[in-house]
C-alpha positions in Angstrom: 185.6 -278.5 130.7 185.3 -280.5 127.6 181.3 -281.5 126.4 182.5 -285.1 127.5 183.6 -283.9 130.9 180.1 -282.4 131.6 178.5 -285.3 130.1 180.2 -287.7 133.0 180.0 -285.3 135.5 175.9 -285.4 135.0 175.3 -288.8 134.9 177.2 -289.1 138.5 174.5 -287.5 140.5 171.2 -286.4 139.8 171.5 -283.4 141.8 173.7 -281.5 139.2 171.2 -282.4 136.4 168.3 -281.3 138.3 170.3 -278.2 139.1 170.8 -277.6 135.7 167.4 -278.6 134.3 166.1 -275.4 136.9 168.7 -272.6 136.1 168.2 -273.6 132.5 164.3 -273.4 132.6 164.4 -270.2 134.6 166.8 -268.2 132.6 165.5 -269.5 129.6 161.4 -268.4 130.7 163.0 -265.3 131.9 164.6 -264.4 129.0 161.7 -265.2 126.6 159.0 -263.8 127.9 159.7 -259.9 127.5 159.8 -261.0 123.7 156.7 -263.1 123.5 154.7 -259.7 125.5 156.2 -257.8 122.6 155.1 -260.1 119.9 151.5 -260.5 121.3 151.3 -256.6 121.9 152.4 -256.0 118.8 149.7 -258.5 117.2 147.1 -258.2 119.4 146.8 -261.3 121.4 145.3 -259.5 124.5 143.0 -260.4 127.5 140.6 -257.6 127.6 139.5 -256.4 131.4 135.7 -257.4 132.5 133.8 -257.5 135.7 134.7 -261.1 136.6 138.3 -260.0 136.1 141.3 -257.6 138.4 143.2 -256.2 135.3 141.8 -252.9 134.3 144.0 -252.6 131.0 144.3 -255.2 128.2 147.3 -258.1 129.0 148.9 -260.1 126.7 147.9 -263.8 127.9 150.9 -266.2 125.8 152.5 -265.8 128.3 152.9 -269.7 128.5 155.0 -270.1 125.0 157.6 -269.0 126.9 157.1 -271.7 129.6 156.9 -274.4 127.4 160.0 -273.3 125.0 161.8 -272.8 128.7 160.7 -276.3 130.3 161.2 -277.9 126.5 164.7 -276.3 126.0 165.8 -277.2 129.7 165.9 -280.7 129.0 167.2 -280.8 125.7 170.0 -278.8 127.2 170.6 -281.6 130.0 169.8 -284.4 127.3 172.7 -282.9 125.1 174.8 -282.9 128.0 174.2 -286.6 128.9 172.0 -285.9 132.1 169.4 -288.7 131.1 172.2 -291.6 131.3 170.8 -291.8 134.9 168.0 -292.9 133.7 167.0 -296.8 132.0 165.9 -296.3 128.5 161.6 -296.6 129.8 162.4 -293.6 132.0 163.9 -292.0 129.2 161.0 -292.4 126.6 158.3 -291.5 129.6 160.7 -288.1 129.8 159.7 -287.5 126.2 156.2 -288.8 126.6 155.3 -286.3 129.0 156.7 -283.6 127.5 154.7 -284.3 124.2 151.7 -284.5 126.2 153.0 -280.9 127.6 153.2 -279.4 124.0 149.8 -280.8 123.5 147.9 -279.5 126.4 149.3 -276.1 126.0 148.0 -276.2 122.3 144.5 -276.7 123.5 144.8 -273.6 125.5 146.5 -271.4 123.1 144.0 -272.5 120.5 141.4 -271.3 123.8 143.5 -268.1 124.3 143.6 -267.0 120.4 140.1 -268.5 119.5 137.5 -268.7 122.7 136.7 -272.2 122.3 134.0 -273.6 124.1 134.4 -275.7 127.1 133.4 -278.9 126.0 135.7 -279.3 122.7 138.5 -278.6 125.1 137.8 -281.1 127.8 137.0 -283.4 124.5 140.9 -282.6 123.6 142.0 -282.9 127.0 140.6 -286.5 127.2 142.0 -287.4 124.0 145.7 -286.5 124.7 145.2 -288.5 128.1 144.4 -291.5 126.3 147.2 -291.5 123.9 149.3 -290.7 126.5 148.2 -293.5 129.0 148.9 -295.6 125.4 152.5 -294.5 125.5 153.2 -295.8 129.2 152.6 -293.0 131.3 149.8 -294.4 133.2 148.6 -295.2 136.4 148.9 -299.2 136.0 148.7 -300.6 139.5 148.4 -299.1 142.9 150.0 -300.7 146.3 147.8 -300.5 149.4 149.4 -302.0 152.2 146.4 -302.6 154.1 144.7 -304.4 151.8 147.7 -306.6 150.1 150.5 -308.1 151.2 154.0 -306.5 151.7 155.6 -306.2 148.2 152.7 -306.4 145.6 150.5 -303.9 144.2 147.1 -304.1 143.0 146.6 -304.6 139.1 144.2 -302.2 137.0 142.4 -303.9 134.2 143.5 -301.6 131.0 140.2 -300.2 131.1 140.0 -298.5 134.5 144.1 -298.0 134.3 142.7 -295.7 131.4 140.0 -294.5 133.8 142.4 -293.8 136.2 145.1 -291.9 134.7 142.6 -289.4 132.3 140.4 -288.5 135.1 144.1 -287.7 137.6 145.6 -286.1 134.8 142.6 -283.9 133.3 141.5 -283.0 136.7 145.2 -281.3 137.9 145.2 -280.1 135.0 141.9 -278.1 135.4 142.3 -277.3 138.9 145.8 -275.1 138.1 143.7 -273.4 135.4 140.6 -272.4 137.5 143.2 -271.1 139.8 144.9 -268.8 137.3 143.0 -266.1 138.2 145.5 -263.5 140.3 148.3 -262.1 138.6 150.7 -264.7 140.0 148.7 -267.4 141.6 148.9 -270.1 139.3 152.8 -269.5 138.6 153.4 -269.5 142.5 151.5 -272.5 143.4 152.3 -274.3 140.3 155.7 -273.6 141.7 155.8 -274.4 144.9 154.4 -277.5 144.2 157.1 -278.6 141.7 159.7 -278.2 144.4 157.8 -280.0 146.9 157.6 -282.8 144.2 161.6 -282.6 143.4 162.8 -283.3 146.8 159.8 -285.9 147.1 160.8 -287.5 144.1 164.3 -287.3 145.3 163.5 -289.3 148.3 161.9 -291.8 147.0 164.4 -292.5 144.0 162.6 -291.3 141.5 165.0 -289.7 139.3 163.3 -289.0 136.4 160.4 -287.3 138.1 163.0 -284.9 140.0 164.2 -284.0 136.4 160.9 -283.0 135.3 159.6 -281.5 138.4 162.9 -279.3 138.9 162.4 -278.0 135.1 159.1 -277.4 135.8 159.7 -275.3 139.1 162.5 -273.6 136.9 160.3 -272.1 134.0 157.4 -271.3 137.0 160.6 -269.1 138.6 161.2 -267.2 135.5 157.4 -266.6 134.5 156.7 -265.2 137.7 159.6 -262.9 137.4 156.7 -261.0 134.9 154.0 -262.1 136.2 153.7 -261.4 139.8 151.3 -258.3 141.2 151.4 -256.3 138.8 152.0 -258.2 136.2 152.9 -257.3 132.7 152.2 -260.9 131.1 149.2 -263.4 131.7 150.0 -267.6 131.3 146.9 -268.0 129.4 145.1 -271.4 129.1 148.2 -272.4 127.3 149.7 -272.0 130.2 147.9 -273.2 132.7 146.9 -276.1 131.2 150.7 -277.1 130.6 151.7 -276.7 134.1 148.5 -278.7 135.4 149.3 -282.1 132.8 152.9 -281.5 133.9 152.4 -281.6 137.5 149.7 -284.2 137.2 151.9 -286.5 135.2 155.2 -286.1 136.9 153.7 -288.0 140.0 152.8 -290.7 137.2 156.5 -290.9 135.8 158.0 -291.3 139.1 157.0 -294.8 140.2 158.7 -297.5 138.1 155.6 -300.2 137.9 152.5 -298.1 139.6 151.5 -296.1 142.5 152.3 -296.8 146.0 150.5 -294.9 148.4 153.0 -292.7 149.1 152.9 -291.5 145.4 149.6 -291.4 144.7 148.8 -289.5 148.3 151.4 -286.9 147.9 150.8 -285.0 144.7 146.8 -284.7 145.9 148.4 -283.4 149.4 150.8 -280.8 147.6 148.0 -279.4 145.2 145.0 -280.8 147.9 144.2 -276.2 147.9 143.5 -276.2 144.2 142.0 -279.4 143.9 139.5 -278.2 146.9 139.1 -275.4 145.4 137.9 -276.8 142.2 135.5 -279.0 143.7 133.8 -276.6 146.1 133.7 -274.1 143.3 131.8 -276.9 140.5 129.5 -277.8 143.4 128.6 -274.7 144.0 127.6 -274.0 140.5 125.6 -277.4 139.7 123.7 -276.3 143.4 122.8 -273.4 141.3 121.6 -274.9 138.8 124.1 -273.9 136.4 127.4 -275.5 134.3 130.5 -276.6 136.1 131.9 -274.6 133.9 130.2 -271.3 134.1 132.2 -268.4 135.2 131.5 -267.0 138.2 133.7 -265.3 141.5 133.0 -268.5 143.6 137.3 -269.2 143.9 139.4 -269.1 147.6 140.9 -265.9 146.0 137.6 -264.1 145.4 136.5 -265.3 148.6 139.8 -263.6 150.5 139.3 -260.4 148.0 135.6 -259.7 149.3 136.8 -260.6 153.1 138.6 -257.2 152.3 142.3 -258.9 151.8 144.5 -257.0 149.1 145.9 -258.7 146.1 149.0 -259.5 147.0 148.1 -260.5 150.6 145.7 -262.9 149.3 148.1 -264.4 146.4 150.7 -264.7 149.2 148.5 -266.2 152.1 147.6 -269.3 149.1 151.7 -269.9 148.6 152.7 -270.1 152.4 149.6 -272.3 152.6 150.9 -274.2 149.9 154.8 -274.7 150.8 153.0 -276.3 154.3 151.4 -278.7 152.3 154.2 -279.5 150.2 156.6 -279.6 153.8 153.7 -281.9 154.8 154.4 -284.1 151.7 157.8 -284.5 152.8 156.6 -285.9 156.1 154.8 -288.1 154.4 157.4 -288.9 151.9 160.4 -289.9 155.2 162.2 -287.0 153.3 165.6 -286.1 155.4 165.4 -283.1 157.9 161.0 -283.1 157.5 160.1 -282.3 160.5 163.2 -279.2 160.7 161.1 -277.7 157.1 158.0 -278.8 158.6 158.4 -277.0 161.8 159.8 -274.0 159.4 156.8 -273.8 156.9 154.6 -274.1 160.1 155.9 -271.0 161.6 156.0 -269.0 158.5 152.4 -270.2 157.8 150.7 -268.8 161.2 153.2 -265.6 161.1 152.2 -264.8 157.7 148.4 -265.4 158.8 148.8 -263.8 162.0 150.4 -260.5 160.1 147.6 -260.3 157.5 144.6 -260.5 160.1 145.9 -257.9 162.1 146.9 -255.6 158.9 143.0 -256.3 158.1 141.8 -255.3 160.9 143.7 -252.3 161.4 142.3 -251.2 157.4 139.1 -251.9 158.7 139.3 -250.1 161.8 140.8 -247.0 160.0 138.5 -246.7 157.4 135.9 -247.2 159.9 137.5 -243.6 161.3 138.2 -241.8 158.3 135.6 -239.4 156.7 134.2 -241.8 153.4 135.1 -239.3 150.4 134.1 -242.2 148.1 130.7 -243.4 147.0 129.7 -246.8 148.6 130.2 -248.8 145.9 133.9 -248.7 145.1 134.7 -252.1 144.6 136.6 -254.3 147.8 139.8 -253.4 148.5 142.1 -255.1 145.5 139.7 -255.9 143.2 139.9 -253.5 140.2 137.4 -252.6 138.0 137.4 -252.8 134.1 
C-alpha cells in the first residue's frame, strides 16, 4: 500500500493509529535498549548497589533514553503517516507540547542519573518546565463540577491558580512514579498499566489525542520492561522515571478540549491513586521524623511487602494486579463499554492473585519455621539482597 493509502487509512479511525503508535513504541524501546546498556557499560554510567537498594551488582540506569527515543519516534512515525489528521490543529500542537515537556523532564533526571544533583535544583527544574508548559496550553484551565454549577459550564481558574493547578498535578505524578521506581520493574509495570487504563478511558470519552499519547506511552513501558523485569539487566533511571510521570500526568491534561470535568480530573488520581498514596504516606512519615521529604529511607509499599517476608517478584506483581483494578475501576467510572465484564475480571484476578501469595507466605513461613536454621539470623528478608 502506497504512503498515501496508509495515510487515509489512519485518519479513518483512531484505533489503527493508536495501534500503531504502541507496536511502534514497543519495538522501537525494545530494540534500543540492549544498545543503550551497552553504551552505558561501556562508559560507566552505573547505579552502584547500597543498603537502601535490592541490586547487589552495578546496573546501568539510562535505561529511559531508550523510552523517550521509542515514545518520540512512535509518533513521528504516525505523524509521517498522517495519523494526527484526526486531530484539530490545538490538539495537534498540545501533542508536541507534551512531548517537549517529556524531553525536558527526562533531561532533569539524566542530568540526576550522570551528576547526583541535589533535590531541590530538580524540583526547581521541574517547576520551571510546568510553567512553560502550562504557557503553551497544556493546562488545567477550568474544572466542571456538576454539583456546584449548572449542567453545561465549567468553573473558570484565574491564570494564577490555573498555573497553581496544573504545576502542582503535573510535578506531583511526576514524583510519585519516581519514588516508586524502586523494584526492578515496578515503575515500568505500573507506569504501564496505567497508560492502558488511560487509552481506553480516553477512548471513551473522545479524547483522541490523549489515546494517542497514552497508547505510545503504554508501548515504550512494554518494551522497557521486556529488560527490565526481575532480574533486570537495565534500570529507567530518573530520566526515566520522571518522563513517564510528566507524561501520564499530562496526558489526562491534553484530553479534555476546554478543562477538566470530573470525570477527567477523578480518573487519572484513581488509576495512579497506589503511587500517589504511596508518596504521601511515605513524605509524612519522614517530616513526623523530623527529617526532609526527600530523604531516603525504606518507608515505600514495596519495602513494606519485602519485610512482611513477600519475594521480589510477588511483591512487584501484587502492586500491578492492584493496579489494573484501579484502572478497570476508572473505566466504571469513565461509562467505558463492557466495565463491569473487566471490572468483574480484574476483581477476580486481584483476590486470586492475593489469595495465592498469602498462602505461598505462609507455607515459607511455616517451613522455615521446620527446617534446621543453617544461616546466621541476620540474613536479610526474603528478596531483599544485600550490596
Amino acid at each position: 500500500m502506497s504512503t498515501h493509502g496508509v495515510s487515509v487509512t489512519l485518519a479513518a479511525s483512531p484505533i489503527p493509529v493508536a495501534l500503531l503508535s504502541f507496536l511502534a513504541a514497543a519495538g522501537i524501546t525494545t530494540g534500543l535498549v540492549p544498545l543503550v546498556r551497552h553504551l552505558g557499560l561501556r562508559f560507566g554510567f552505573t547505579d552502584k548497589p547500597d543498603p537502601r537498594k535490592q541490586h547487589s551488582t552495578p546496573m546501568v540506569r539510562l535505561g529511559g533514553v531508550a523510552m523517550v527515543l521509542g515514545f518520540a519516534l512512535s509518533l513521528t512515525i504516525v505523524w509521517l503517516l498522517g495519523g494526527f489528521g484526526l486531530l484539530a490543529p490545538e490538539r495537534d500542537q498540545l501533542i508536541w507540547s507534551t512531548l517537549a515537556g517529556g524531553l525536558c523532564f527526562f533531561l532533569i533526571g539524566l542530568a540526576d542519573d550522570l551528576f547526583s544533583l541535589s533535590p531541590w535544583p530538580r524540583l526547581a527544574g521541574q517547576i520551571a518546565i510546568s510553567c512553560a508548559i502550562w504557557s503553551q496550553g497544556v493546562r488545567i484551565g477550568a474544572i466542571d463540577l456538576p454539583w456546584l454549577t449548572s449542567a453545561g459550564s465549567a468553573i473558570s481558574l484565574p491564570e494564577s491558580l490555573s498555573l497553581l493547578a496544573t504545576v502542582i498535578w503535573l510535578v506531583g505524578i511526576t514524583n510519585a512514579i519516581n519514588w516508586l521506581d524502586g523494584l526492578d520493574g515496578l515503575a515500568a509495570g505500573v507506569a504501564g498499566i496505567a497508560a492502558v487504563g488511560l487509552v481506553s478511558v480516553s477512548f471513551s470519552l473522545h479524547q483522541v489525542a490523549a489515546g494517542f499519547l497514552a497508547a505510545a506511552l503504554a508501548g515504550c513501558c512494554l518494551g522497557f520492561l521486556r529488560h527490565n523485569f526481575n532480574p533486570a539487566r537495565i534500570f529507567m533511571g530518573d530520566g526515566g522515571s520522571y518522563f513517564l510521570g510528566f507524561t501520564l500526568s499530562a496526558v489526562s491534561i491534553v484530553g479534555p478540549a476546554k478543562g477538566l470535568t470530573t470525570v477527567s480530573l477523578l480518573l487519572p488520581l484513581l488509576i495512579l491513586s497506589l503511587p500517589l498514596a504511596d508518596m504521601s504516606a511515605v513524605i509524612m512519615g519522614r517530616l513526623r521524623a523530623g527529617r526532609s521529604p526527600f530523604h531516603p529511607d525504606r518507608r515505600h509499599l514495596h519495602h513494606r511487602l519485602l519485610r512482611a517476608g513477600f519475594s521480589h517478584r510477588r511483591t512487584v506483581l501484587l502492586i500491578y494486579v492492584f493496579t489494573q483494578w484501579l484502572a478497570a475501576l476508572a473505566l466504571v467510572v469513565a461509562n467505558a463499554e463492557m466495565r463491569f465484564l473487566w471490572l468483574a475480571l480484574a476483581t477476580a484476578i486481584l483476590v486470586a492473585s492475593v489469595v495465592i501469595s498469602w498462602r505461598q507466605l505462609q507455607m515459607e513461613h511455616a517451613l522455615s519455621e521446620t527446617t534446621p536454621k543453617l544461616q546466621a539470623p541476620d540474613v536479610a528478608p526474603c528478596g531483599e539482597r544485600r550490596g
